[in-house]
C-alpha positions as CSV (number, residue, x, y, z in Angstrom):
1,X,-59.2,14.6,27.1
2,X,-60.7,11.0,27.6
3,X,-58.7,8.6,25.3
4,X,-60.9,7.8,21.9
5,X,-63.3,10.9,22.1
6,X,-62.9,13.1,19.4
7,X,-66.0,15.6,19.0
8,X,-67.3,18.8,18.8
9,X,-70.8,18.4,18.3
10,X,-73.1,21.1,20.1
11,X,-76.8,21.2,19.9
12,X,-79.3,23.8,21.0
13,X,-82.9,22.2,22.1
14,X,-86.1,23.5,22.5
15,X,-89.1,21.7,24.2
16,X,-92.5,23.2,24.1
17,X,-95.2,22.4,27.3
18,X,-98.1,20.7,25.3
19,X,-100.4,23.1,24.0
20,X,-97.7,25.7,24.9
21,X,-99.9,25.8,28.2
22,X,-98.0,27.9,30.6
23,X,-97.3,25.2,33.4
24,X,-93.8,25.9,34.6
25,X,-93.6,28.1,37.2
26,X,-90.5,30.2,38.2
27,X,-90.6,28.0,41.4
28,X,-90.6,24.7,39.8
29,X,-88.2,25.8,37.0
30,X,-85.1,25.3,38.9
31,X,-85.5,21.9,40.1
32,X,-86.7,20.7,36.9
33,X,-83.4,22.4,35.0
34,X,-81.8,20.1,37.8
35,X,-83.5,17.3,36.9
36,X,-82.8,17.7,33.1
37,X,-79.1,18.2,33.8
38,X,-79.6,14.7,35.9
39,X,-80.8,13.0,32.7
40,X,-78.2,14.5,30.4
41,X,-75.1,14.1,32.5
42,X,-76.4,11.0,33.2
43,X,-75.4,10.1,29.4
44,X,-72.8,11.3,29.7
45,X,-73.2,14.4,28.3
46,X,-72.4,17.9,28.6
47,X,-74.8,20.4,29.6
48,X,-73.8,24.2,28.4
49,X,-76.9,25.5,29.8
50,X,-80.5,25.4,30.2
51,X,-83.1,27.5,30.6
52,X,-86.7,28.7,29.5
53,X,-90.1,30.3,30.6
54,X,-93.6,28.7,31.9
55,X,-94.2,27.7,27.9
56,X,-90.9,26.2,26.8
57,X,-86.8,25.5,27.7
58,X,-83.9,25.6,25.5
59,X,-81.1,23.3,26.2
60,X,-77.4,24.0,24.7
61,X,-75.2,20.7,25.1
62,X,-72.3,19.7,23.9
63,X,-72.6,15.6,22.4
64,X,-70.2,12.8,23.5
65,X,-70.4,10.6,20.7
66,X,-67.3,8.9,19.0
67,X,-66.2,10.2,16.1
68,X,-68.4,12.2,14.7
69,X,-68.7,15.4,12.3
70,X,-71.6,17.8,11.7
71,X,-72.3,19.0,8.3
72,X,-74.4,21.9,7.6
73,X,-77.8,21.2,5.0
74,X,-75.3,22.8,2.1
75,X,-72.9,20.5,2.2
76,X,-75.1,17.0,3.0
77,X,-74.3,16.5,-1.3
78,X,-70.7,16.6,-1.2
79,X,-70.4,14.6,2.2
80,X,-73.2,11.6,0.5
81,X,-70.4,11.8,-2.9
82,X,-67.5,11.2,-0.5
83,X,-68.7,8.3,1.6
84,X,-70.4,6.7,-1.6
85,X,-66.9,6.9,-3.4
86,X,-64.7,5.9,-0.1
87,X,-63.4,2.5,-2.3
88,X,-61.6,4.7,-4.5
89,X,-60.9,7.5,-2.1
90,X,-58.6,4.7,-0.2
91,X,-56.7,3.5,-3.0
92,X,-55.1,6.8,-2.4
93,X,-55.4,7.9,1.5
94,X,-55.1,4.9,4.8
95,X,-57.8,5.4,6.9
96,X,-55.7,6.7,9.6
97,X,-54.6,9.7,7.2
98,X,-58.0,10.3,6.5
99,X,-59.5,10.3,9.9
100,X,-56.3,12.8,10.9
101,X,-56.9,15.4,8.4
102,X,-60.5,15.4,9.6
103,X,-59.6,15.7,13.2
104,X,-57.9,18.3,11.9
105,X,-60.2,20.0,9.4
106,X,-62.7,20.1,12.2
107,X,-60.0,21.8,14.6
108,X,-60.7,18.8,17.3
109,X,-57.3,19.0,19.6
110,X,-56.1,15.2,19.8
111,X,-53.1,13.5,21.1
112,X,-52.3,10.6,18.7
113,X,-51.7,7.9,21.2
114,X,-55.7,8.1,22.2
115,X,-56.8,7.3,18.7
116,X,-57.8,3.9,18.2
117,X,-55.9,1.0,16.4
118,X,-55.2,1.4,12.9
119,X,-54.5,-2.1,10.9
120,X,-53.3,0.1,7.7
């Protein structure tokens, strides 16, 4: 676990070739998956898989952004109410309490010595 990332965030991608031509060979597949991974790990990154057919690729990865916390298009309402009302959700609740319980919520494993400086 690398000190300050706390995410689960996986995305599944899928490119088309332009006019969904069918340009990519079996034999040129591979080292363009390799070169994809490249780019991705590069980021830093982590690629689950990838793979496709001569018209398109699908890409699973998991993101390595700080912090973060995917919502599905249901709950986009009650997530907008909660960050518009955070003034009076922290007369209540420090910001470390709150970011815990969502570390937890989200069943992200976390050591509390990596999380960042509080100034509660």
């Amino acid at each position: 676990m690398k000190p300050g990332a706390f995410t689960q965030l996986y995305v599944h991608l899928v490119f088309a070739v332009k006019y969904r031509e069918r340009l990519l060979t079996k034999e040129m597949r591979d080292e363009l998956f390799k070169y994809i991974y490249g780019i991705i790990t590069h980021r830093k990154h982590k690629v689950i898989i990838i793979n496709g057919m001569a018209d398109h690729i699908h890409i699973l990865i998991g993101l390595n952004p700080y912090g973060a916390f995917s919502y599905g298009r249901s709950q986009l309402d009650d997530v907008y109410k909660y960050i518009a009302n955070q003034e009076m959700h922290h007369r209540k609740r420090t910001f470390r309490e709150e970011y815990v319980e969502l570390l937890k919520r989200f069943e992200i494993k976390f050591e509390g010595k990596y999380l960042f400086d509080f100034f509660d």
